[in-house]
VOMIGU-259970 format. One record per residue (C-alpha): residue number from 1; x, z, y; residue in one letter. Coordinates in steps of 0.5 Angstrom, whole numbers, plus 500, padded with zeros to 3 digits. Each point is the difference from the previous one (the first is absolute). Layout:
// residues N
+------+-----+-----+-----+------+
! resi !   X !   Z !   Y ! resn !
+------+-----+-----+-----+------+
!  NUM !   X !   Z !   Y !    a !
...
+------+-----+-----+-----+------+
END
This chain:
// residues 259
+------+-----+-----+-----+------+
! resi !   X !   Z !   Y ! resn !
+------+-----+-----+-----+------+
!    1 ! 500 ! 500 ! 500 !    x !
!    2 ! 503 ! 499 ! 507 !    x !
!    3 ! 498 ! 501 ! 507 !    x !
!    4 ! 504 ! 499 ! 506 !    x !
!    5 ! 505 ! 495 ! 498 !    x !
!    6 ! 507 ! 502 ! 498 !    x !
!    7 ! 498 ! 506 ! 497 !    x !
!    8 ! 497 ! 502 ! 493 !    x !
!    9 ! 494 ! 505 ! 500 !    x !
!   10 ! 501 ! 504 ! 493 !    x !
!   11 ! 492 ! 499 ! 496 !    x !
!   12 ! 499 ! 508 ! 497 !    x !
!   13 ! 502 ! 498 ! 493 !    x !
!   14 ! 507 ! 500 ! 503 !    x !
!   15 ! 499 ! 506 ! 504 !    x !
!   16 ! 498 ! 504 ! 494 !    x !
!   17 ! 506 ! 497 ! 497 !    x !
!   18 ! 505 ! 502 ! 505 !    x !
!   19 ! 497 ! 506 ! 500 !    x !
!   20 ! 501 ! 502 ! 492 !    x !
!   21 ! 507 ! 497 ! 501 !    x !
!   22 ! 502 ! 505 ! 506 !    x !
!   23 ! 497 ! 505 ! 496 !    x !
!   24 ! 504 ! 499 ! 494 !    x !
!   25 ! 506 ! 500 ! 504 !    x !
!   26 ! 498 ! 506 ! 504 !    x !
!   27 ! 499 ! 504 ! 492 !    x !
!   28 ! 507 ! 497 ! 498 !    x !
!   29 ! 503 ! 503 ! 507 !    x !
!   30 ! 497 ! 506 ! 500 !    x !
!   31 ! 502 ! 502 ! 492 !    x !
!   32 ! 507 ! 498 ! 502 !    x !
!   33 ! 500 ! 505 ! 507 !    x !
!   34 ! 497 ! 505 ! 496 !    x !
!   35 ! 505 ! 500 ! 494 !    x !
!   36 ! 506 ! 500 ! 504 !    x !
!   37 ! 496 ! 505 ! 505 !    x !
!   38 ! 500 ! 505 ! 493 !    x !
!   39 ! 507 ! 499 ! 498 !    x !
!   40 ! 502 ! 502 ! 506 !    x !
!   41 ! 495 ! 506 ! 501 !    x !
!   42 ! 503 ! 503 ! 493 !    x !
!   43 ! 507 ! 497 ! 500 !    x !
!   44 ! 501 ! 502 ! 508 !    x !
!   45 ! 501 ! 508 ! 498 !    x !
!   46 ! 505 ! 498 ! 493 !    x !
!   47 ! 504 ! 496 ! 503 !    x !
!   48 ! 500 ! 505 ! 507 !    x !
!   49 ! 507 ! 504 ! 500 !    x !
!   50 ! 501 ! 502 ! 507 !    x !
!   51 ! 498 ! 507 ! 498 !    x !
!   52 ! 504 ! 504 ! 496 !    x !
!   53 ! 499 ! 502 ! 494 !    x !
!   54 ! 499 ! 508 ! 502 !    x !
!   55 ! 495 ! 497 ! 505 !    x !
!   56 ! 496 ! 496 ! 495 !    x !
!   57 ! 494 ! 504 ! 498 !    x !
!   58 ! 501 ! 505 ! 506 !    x !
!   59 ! 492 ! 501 ! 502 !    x !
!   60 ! 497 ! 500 ! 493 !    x !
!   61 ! 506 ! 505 ! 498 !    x !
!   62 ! 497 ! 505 ! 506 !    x !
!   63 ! 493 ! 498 ! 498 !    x !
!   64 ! 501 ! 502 ! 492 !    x !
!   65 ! 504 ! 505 ! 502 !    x !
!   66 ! 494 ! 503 ! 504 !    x !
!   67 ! 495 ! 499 ! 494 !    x !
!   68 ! 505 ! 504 ! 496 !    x !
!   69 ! 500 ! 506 ! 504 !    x !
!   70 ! 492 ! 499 ! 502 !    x !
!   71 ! 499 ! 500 ! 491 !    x !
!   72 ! 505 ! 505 ! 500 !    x !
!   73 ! 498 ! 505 ! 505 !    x !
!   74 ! 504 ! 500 ! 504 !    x !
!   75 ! 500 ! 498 ! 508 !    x !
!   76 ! 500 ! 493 ! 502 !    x !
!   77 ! 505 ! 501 ! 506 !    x !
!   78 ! 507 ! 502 ! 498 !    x !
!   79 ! 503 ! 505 ! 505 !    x !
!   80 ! 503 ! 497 ! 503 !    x !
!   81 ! 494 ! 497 ! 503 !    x !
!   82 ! 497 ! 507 ! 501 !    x !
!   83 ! 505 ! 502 ! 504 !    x !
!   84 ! 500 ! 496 ! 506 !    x !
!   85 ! 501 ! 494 ! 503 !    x !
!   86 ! 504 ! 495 ! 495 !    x !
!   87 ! 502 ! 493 ! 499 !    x !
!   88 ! 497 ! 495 ! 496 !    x !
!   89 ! 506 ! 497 ! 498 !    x !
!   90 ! 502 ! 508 ! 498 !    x !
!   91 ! 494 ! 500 ! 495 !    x !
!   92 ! 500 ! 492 ! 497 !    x !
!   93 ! 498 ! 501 ! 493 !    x !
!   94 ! 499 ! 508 ! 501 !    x !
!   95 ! 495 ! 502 ! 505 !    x !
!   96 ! 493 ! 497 ! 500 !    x !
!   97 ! 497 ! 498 ! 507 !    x !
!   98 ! 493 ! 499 ! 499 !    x !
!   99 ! 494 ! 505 ! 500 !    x !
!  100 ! 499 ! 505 ! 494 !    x !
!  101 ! 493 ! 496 ! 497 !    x !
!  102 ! 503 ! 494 ! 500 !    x !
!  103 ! 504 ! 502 ! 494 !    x !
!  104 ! 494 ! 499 ! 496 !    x !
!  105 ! 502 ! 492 ! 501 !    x !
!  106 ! 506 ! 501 ! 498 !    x !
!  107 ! 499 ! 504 ! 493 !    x !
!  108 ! 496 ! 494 ! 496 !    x !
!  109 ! 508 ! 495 ! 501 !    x !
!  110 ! 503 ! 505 ! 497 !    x !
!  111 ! 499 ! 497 ! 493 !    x !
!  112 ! 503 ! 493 ! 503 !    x !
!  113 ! 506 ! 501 ! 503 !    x !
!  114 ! 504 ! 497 ! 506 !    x !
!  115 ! 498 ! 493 ! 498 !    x !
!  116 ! 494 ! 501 ! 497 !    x !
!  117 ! 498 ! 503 ! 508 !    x !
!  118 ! 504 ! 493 ! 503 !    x !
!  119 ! 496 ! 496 ! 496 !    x !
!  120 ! 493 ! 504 ! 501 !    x !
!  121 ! 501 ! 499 ! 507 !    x !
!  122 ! 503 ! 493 ! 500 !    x !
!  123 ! 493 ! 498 ! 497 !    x !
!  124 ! 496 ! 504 ! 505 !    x !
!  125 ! 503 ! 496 ! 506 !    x !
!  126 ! 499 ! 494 ! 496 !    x !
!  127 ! 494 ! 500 ! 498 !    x !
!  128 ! 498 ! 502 ! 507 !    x !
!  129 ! 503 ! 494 ! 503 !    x !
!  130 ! 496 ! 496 ! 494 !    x !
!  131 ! 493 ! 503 ! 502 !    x !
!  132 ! 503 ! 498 ! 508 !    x !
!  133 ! 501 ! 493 ! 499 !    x !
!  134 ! 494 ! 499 ! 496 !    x !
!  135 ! 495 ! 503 ! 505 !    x !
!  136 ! 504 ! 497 ! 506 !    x !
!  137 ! 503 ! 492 ! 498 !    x !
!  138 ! 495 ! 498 ! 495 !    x !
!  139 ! 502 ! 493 ! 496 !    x !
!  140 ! 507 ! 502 ! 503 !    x !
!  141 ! 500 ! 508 ! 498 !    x !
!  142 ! 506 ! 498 ! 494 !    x !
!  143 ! 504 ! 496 ! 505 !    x !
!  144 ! 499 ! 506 ! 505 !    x !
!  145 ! 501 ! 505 ! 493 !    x !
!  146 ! 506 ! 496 ! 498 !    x !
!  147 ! 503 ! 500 ! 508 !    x !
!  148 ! 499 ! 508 ! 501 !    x !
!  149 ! 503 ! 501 ! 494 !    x !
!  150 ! 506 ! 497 ! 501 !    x !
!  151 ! 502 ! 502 ! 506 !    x !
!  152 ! 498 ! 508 ! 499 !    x !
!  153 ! 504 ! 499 ! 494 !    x !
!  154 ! 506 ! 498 ! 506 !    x !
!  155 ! 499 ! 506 ! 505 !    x !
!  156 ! 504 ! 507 ! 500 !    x !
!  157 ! 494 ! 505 ! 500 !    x !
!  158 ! 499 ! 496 ! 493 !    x !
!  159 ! 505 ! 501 ! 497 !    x !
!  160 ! 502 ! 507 ! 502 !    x !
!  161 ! 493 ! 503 ! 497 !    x !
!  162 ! 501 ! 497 ! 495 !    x !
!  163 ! 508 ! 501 ! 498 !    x !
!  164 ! 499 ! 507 ! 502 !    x !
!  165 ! 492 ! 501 ! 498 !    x !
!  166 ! 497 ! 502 ! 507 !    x !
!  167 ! 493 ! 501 ! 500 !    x !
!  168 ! 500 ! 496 ! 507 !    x !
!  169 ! 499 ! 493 ! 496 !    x !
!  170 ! 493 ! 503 ! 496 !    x !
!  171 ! 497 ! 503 ! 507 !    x !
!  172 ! 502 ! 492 ! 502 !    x !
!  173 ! 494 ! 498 ! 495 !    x !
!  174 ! 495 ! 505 ! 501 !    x !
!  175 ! 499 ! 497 ! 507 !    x !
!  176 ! 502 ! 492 ! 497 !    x !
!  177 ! 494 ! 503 ! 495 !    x !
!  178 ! 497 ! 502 ! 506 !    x !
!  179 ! 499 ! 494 ! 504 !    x !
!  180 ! 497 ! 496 ! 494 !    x !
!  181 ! 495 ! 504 ! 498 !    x !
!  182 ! 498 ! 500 ! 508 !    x !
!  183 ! 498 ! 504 ! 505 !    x !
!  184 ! 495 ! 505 ! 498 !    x !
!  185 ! 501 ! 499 ! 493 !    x !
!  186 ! 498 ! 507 ! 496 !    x !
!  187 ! 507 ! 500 ! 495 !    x !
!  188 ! 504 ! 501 ! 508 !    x !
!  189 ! 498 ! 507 ! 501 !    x !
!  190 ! 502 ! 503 ! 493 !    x !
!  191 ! 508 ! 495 ! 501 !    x !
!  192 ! 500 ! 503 ! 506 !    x !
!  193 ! 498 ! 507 ! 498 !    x !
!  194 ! 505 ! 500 ! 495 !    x !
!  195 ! 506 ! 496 ! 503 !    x !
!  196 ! 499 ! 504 ! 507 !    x !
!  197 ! 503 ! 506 ! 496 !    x !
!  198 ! 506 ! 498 ! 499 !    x !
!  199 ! 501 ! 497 ! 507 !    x !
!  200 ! 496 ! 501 ! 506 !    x !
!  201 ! 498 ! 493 ! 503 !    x !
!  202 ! 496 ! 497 ! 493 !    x !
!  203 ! 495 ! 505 ! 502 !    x !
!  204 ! 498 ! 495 ! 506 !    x !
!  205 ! 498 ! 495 ! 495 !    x !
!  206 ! 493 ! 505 ! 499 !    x !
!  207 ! 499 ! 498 ! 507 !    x !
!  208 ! 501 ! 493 ! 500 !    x !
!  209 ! 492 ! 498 ! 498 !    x !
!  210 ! 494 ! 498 ! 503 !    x !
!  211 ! 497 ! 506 ! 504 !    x !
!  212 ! 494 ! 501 ! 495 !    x !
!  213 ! 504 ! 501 ! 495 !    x !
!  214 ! 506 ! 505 ! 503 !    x !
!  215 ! 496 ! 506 ! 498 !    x !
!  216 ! 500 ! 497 ! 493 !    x !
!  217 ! 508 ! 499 ! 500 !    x !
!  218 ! 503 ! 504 ! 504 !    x !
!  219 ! 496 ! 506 ! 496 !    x !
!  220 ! 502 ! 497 ! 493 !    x !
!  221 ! 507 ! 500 ! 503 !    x !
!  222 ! 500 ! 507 ! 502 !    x !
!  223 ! 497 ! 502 ! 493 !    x !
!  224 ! 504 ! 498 ! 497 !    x !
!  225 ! 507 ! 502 ! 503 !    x !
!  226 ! 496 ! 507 ! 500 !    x !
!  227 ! 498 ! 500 ! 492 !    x !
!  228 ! 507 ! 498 ! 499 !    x !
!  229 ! 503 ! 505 ! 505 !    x !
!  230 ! 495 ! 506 ! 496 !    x !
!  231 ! 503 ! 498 ! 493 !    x !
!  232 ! 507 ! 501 ! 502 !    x !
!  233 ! 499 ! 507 ! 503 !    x !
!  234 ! 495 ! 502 ! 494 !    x !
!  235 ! 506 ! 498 ! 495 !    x !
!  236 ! 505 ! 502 ! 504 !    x !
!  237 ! 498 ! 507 ! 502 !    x !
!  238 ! 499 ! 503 ! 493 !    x !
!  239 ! 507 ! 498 ! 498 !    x !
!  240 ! 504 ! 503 ! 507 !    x !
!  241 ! 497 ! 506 ! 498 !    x !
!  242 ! 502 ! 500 ! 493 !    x !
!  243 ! 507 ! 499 ! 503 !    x !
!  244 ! 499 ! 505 ! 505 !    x !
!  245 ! 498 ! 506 ! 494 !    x !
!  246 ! 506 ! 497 ! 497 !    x !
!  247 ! 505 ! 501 ! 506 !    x !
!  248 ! 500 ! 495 ! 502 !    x !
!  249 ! 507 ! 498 ! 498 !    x !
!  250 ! 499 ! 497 ! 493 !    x !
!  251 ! 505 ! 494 ! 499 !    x !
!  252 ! 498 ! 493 ! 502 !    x !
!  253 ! 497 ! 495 ! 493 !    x !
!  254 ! 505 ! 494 ! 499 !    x !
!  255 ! 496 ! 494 ! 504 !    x !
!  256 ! 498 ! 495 ! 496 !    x !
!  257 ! 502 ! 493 ! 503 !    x !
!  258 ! 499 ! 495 ! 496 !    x !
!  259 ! 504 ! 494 ! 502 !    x !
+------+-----+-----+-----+------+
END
């Protein structure tokens, strides 16, 4: 079919035609963008060696050790801590920076080790990023997917929570996980809940919803961080008081670090 000479108007079959053709090129780059973003992703953190070894694991090291000494009955602060100011540089892979109730979150990993705690976390961010991509890029949601991860893959922070098992990277994937279930979505208020007891900030997600529904969420929130806090009182208080009959001088339990 033609129109203004000189130039060729494309009949619908070939539109159509040209159309599957782009879609299987956009399904064919997509998989080998997503494929190169997932070895990155896993090899980034192998192959990283800018950190020393003493230093690899340092965060899950404290976290673990924590959890041990919360099982044990012991204080989850280390003297040093209790004594006055410190240096976090003073306490790496020692001391415990968080708020006594979120040990609770910590407890269930203790089963997994360092790598097992990585990988969980790994897999929350990236799971988040995957909801983002399908929520907000349609067609091109594995292009997108296969992008974010290979340049997450790439960044510093990335590496480092990984290598040195920060919780930073999981609390990175409440809020990815946050943005894709959308504003105002029920499941916000319990990520908030239980990711605001480690760190103040993810509590503000409670609040990033439509005014109809603040009450809901923020009160989900806040029950929830309150249950989890009651918990840890109600099993911490009996055993430092079995330990204040005792004297109070018992010897700390071996920890149980599993690597």
């Amino acid at each position: 079919m033609t129109g203004t000479p000189g130039f060729r108007v494309a009949v619908p079959g070939e539109r159509i035609r040209f159309m599957q053709w782009m879609g299987e090129r956009l399904g064919a780059a997509s998989l080998v963008v997503v494929v190169l973003g997932v070895l990155v992703y896993v090899l980034g953190p192998i192959l990283d060696d800018r950190i020393p070894a003493v230093f690899r694991h340092i965060d899950w090291v404290s976290y673990s050790r924590a959890a041990n000494r919360f099982l044990d009955g012991q204080p989850l602060y280390i003297p040093a801590q209790l004594a006055g100011p410190y240096q976090m540089a003073d306490i790496a892979g020692l001391g415990y920076v968080y708020p006594p109730p979120s040990i609770l979150l910590f407890v269930p990993f203790l089963a997994i080790g360092p790598t097992g705690w990585a990988v969980a976390n790994a897999i929350l961010f990236a799971t988040g990023l995957a909801a983002m991509a399908r929520r907000d890029f349609g067609r091109y949601a594995g292009l997108a997917f296969g992008i974010a991860l290979l340049a997450t893959g790439l960044t510093t922070p990335y590496l480092d929570a990984m290598v040195m098992g920060n919780i930073n990277l999981a609390l990175a994937g409440v809020f990815a996980w946050s943005w894709a279930l959308g504003r105002g979505s029920r499941p916000i208020g319990w990520l908030a809940g239980a990711a605001g007891l480690v760190k103040l900030h993810p509590f503000a997600l409670a609040a990033w919803t439509r005014p109809a529904e603040a009450r809901r969420s923020i009160g989900i929130a806040l029950g929830l961080a309150a249950a989890i806090a009651i918990v840890h009182a109600a099993d911490c208080r009996p055993r430092q008081l079995d330990r204040l009959r005792a004297g109070g001088n018992e010897r700390a339990a071996p920890l149980r670090i599993r690597h």
